[in-house]
N, C-alpha and C positions, 0 to 999 in steps of 0.2 A: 725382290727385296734384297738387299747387300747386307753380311753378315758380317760382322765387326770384332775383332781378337787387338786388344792390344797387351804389351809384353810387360813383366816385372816391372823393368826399369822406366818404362814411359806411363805405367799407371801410378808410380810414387811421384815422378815431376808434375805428375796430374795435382797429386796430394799439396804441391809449394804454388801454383798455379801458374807455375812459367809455361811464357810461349816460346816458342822455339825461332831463329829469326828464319829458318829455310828448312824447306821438306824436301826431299828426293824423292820422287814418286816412280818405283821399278815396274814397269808391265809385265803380268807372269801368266805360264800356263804351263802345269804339267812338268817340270823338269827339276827334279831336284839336282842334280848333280851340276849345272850351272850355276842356281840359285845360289848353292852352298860357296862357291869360286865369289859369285859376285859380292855376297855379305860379307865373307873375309877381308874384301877389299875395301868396304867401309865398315869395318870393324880397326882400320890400321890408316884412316884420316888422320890427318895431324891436327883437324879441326872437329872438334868432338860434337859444339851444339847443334846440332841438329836433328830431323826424325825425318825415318822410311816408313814411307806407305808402299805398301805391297798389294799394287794393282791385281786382282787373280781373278780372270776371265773363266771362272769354273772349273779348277782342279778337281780332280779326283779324290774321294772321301782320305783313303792314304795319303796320300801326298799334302793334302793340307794338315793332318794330323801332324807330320815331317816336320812341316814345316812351324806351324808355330810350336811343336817341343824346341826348334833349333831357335829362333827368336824368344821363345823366353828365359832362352839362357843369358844374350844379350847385353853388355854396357851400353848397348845404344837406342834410344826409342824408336821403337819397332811397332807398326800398327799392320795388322793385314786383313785386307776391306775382298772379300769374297761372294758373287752372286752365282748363280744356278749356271749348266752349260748349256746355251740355247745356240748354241752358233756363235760364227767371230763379234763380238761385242768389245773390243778391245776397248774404243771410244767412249762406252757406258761406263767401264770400270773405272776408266778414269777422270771422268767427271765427279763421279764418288768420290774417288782420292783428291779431288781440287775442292768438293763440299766439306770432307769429311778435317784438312786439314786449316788452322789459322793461321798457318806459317803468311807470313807477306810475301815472302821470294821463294820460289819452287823450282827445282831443277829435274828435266824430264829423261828417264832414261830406260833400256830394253833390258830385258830379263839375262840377256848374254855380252854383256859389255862390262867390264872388268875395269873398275877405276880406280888410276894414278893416286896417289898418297895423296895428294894436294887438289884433288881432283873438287872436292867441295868452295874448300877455302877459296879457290881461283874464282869458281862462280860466285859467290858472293861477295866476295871485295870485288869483283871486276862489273860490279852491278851498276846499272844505269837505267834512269828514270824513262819508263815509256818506250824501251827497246829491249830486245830480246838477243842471249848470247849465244851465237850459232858453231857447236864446236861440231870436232869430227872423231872419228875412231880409226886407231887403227887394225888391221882384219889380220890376224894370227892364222898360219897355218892348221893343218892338221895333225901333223906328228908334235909341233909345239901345244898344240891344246891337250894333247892326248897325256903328256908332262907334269901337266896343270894340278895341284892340289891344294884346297883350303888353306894347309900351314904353311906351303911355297908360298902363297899370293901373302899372307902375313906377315912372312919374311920377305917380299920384296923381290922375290925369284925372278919375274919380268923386267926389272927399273935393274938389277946387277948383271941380266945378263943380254941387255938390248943389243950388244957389240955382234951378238951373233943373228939374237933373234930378228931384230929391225933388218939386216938383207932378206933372210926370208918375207917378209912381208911385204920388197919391191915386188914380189912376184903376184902377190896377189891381185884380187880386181885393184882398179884403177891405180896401180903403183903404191898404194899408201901408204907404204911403211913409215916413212918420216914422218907421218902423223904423229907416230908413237914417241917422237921427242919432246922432252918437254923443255920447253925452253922459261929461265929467268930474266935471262939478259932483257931489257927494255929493247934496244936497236934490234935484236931476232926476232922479238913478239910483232915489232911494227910493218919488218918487213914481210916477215909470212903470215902475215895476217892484212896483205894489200888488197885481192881478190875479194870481192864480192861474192856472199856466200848465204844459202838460204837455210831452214831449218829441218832439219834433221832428226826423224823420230827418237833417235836413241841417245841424242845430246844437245840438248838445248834448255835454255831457262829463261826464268821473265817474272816479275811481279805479278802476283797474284790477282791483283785489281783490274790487269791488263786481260789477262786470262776470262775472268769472270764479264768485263764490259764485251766480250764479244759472244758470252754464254757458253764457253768453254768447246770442246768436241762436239763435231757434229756425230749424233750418233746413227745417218742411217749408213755410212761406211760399213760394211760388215765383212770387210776382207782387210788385209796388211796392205799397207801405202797409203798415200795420197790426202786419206783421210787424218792422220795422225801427224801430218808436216806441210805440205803444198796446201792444203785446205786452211790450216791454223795461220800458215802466214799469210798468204793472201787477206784471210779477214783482218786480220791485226793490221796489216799496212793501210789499209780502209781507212784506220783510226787512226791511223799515221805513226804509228809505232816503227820503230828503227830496228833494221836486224843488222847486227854487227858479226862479223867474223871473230872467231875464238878458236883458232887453230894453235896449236903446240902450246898451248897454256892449260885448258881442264881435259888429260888427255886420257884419251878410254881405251882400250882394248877390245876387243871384236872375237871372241871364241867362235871356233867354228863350226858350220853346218850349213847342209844344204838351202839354195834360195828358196823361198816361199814364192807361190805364184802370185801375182799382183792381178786381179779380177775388172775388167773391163769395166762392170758396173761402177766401180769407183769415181773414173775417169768421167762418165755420161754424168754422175753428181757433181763431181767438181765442174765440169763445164757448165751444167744449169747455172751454179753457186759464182762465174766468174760473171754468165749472161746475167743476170740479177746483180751485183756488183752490189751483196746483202753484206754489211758486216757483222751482224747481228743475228746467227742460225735460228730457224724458228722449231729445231730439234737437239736442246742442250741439255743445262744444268736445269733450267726453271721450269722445264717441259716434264724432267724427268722427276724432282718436288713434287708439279702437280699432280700426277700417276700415284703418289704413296699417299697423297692428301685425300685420297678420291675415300 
């Protein structure tokens, strides 16, 4: 059963009964010291309406304590949706967070990705009907994370001092430093944004409606990958849903740490799941209802 905390300021907008037009939904486990990095950074959106749901795959009794004293201090509505630690269950949590929120448009992102000023407002003005906006991040060193503090990220300490940090990040996987740009200009978004590009656990959004018509996460995924992005888009494109690239416009940051193993079984599901060519999980949102109805 998922346990429910929302903060100061999102249980008085409760009180005027405004909906929010967009949710960012963070996936969390165990880590405060990212955590704190990441909510500074949308504590310093230029775009204030909206609410975080804070996905938590079963922290530890500490650390959730941490963690909602630091959300109810808050200008921004904070909800943090937490169930028991049975194993990776990332997919469950976040189904919760797609029930638990009414937002129409939801923006999906990882517990260590640290987002651009502008990082909301882009997803949702750049919103479009029945497609999903597929951004990227860019991957931050180690001695640059190690920099890193709540009031830095507040202040803007990455966006003032990309001049250095952005060559460190050619170095990382796959070159991406220039991810880290963000681009206004109209002609730069069009042109770095030509490549065809699919989604991305730690940066992507989409209508809610769109989410929900395919029964949101499958939940028997129970490792990192595959399950949380190759699985969601596949079924979406079923339905005919468009994925657009979103490069140097909603741009993230990538703290660092060692890779997670990506577990074979994942791989043997998604391939049942392409041979079935289902777009419709018969292990979602409505599966997981009927379990608390019982």
């Amino acid at each position: 059963m998922v346990q429910i905390f929302e903060n100061k300021f999102l249980r008085e907008k409760a009180q005027n009964q405004r909906h929010f037009p967009v949710a960012v939904s963070i996936a969390f486990y165990n880590n405060i010291p990212v955590i704190d990095l990441i909510l500074a950074s949308f504590e310093k959106q230029s775009f204030q309406d909206f609410e975080i749901i804070i996905c938590d795959d079963g922290s530890k009794p500490e650390v959730v304590s941490w963690l909602q004293k630091r959300i109810e201090s808050m200008n921004i509505a904070v909800k943090h949706l937490w169930h028991e630690d049975t194993g990776f269950r990332k997919n469950r949590i976040m189904n919760w967070g797609v029930h638990h929120s009414d937002a129409p448009y939801m923006i999906f992102i990882d517990q260590d990705c640290i987002a651009h000023p502008q990082f909301v407002r882009e997803h949702l003005d750049n919103r479009q009907k029945h497609s999903v906006l597929c951004g990227r991040r860019m991957d931050l060193t180690p001695w640059v994370t190690k920099l890193l503090t709540p009031e830095k990220i507040r202040q803007g300490f990455i966006q003032k001092n990309l001049w250095w940090i952005l060559p460190t990040g050619l170095y990382m996987k796959d070159n991406n430093g220039g991810k880290g740009l963000y681009f206004q200009n109209t002609t730069l978004r069009h042109l770095a944004n030509q490549k065809e590009r699919g989604i991305v656990g730690c940066n992507f959004s989409l209508h809610r409606e769109d989410l929900l018509a395919i029964n949101g996460f499958d939940t028997r995924y129970e490792g990192p990958g595959t399950g949380e992005d190759s699985d969601i888009e596949y079924r979406l494109k079923l339905l005919g849903v468009k994925m657009l690239p979103f490069v140097n416009t909603a741009v993230q940051y990538h703290v660092y740490h060692k890779l997670q193993k990506r577990p074979s079984v994942n791989e043997e599901i998604f391939s049942q799941v392409q041979s079935q060519k289902k777009a419709v999980t018969d292990f979602g949102i409505k599966q997981q209802l009927q379990e608390i109805s019982k």
